[in-house]
Legacy VTK file of the C-alpha trace (Angstrom):
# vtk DataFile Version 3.0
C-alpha trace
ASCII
DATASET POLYDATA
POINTS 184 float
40.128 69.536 48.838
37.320 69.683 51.500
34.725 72.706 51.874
36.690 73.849 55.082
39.870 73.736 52.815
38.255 75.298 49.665
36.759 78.286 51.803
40.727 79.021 52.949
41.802 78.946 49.636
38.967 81.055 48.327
39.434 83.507 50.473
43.364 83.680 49.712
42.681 83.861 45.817
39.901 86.626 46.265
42.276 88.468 49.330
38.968 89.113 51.646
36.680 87.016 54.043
34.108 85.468 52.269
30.626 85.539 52.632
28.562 82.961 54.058
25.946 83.103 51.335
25.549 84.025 47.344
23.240 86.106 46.402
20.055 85.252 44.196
17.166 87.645 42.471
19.287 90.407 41.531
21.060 90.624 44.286
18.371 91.390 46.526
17.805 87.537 48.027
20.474 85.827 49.797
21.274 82.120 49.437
22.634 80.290 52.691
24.691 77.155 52.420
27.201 78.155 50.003
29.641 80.771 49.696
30.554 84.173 48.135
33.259 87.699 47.321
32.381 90.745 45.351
35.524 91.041 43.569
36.549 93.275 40.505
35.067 91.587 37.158
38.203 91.611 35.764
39.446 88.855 38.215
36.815 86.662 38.277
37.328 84.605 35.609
40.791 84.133 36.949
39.858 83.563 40.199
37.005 80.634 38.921
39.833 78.497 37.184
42.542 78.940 39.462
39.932 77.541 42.294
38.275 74.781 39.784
41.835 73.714 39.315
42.089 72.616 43.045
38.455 71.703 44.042
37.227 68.138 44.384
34.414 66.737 42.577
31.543 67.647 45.010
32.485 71.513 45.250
32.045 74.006 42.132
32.502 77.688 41.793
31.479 79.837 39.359
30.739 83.407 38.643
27.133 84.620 40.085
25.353 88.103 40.164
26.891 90.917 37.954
23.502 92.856 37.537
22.768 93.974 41.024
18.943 95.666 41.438
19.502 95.589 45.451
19.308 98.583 47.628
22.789 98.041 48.673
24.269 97.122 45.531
28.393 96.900 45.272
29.894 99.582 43.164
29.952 98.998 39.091
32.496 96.787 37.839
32.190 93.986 40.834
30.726 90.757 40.354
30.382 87.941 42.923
32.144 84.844 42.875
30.366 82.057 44.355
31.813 78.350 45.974
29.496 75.924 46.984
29.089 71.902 46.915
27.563 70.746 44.093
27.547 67.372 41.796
27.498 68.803 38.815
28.184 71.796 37.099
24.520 71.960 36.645
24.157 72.645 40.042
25.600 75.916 38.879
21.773 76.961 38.191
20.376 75.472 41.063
22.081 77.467 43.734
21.971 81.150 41.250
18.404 79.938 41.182
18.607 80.918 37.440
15.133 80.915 35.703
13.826 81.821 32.338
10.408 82.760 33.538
9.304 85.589 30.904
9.419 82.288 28.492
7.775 80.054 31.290
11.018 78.076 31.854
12.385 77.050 34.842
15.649 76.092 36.545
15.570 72.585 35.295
14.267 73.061 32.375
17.154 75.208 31.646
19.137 72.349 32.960
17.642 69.772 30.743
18.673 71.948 27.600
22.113 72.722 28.913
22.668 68.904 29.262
21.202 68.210 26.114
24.356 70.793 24.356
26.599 68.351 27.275
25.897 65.781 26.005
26.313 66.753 21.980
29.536 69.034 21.638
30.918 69.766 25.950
30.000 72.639 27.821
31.457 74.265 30.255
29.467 76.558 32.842
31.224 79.904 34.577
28.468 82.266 35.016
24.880 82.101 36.508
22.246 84.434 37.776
18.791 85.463 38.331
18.405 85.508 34.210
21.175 84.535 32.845
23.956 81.599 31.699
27.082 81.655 30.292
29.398 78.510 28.932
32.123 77.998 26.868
32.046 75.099 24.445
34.297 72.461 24.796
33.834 71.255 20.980
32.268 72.720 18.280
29.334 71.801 16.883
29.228 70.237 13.256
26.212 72.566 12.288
26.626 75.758 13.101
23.458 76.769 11.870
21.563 74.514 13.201
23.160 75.402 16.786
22.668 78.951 16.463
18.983 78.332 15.389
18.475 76.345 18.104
19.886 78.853 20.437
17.455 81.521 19.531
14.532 78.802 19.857
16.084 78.348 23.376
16.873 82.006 24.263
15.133 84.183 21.491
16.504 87.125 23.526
20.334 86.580 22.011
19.169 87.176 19.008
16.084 89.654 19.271
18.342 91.872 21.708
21.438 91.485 20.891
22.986 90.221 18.018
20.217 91.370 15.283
20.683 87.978 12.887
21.611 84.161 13.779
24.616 84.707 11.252
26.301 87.636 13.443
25.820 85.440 16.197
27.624 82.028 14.924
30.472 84.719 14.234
30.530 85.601 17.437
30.056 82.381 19.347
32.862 80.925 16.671
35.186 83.937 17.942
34.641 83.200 21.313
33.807 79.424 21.421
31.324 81.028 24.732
27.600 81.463 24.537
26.054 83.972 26.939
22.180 83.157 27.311
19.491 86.021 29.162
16.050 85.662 29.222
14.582 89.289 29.923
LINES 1 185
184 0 1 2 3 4 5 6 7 8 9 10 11 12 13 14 15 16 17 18 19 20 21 22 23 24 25 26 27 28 29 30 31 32 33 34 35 36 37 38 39 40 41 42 43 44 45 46 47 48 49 50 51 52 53 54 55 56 57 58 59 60 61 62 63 64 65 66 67 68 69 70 71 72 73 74 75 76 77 78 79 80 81 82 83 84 85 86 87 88 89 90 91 92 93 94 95 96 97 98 99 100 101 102 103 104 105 106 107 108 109 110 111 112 113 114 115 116 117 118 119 120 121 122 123 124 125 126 127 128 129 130 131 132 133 134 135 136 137 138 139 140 141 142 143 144 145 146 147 148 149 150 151 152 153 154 155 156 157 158 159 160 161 162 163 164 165 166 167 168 169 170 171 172 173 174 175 176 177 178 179 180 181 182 183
């Protein structure tokens, strides 16, 4: 499936015109070259693997903002959905322009973690923004407790504001087999 094609079929999943543009910083900085719908947050997800199903390898989509700080933020409860042509899923970051700055790490050196967990047990990305990543894992790790350690060294902010303790969170990233990273 080509962009042109993609774009049609986006905007038939998501019932709306898209955008031509995500958005980055909040909300509150637009992104040109790649494409975006506010939909309901409870279709995204759906809408992200019913359009990964069909894409070719140069095109991702995956969910962007949910935590608008724009003047003309959407109403609570919708997220945007973004498509855009990428190589990797890593490229996921790129266009969100997804940054860890508080702990003086950038896009790619988020990257170069991600790809390190890649590489060991899978990843898959769905969600990126000004702050934040989400993945599921595609295998699980052989030491959990190493992982989850790891994960706090990475993104101390799982832990230190929201879990409480690395042993609630290998519960809940066993549960869930997903790992949702912020760096406030």
């Amino acid at each position: 499936m080509n962009l042109i094609e993609a774009v049609k079929e986006f905007e038939t999943l998501a019932n709306q015109p898209v955008r031509p543009y995500s958005t980055v910083d909040f909300g509150r900085g637009k992104k040109e070259g790649v494409y975006s719908v506010l939909v309901d947050a409870i279709d995204a997800y759906e809408i992200i693997t019913s359009l990964r199903s069909k894409l070719g390898n140069e095109l991702i989509t995956f969910i962007g903002t949910t935590n608008f700080l724009s003047d003309d933020a959407p109403e609570d409860g919708m997220v945007e959905v973004v498509l855009g042509k990428g190589e990797s899923q890593f490229d996921i970051l790129r266009i969100a322009e997804t940054d860890a700055c508080n702990y003086d790490m950038m896009t790619e050196e988020l990257i170069e973690k991600l790809q390190e967990y890649d590489r060991a047990f899978g990843i898959d990305i769905t969600q990126a923004e000004t702050d934040t990543v989400q993945f599921f894992l595609k295998n699980e790790p052989e030491d959990w407790k190493w992982f989850c350690k790891d994960l706090y060294d990475f993104c101390p902010d799982i832990v230190d504001q929201g879990c409480g303790n690395l042993e609630v969170l290998e519960s809940e990233i066993k549960k869930r087999k997903a790992v949702f990273l912020w760096w406030d």
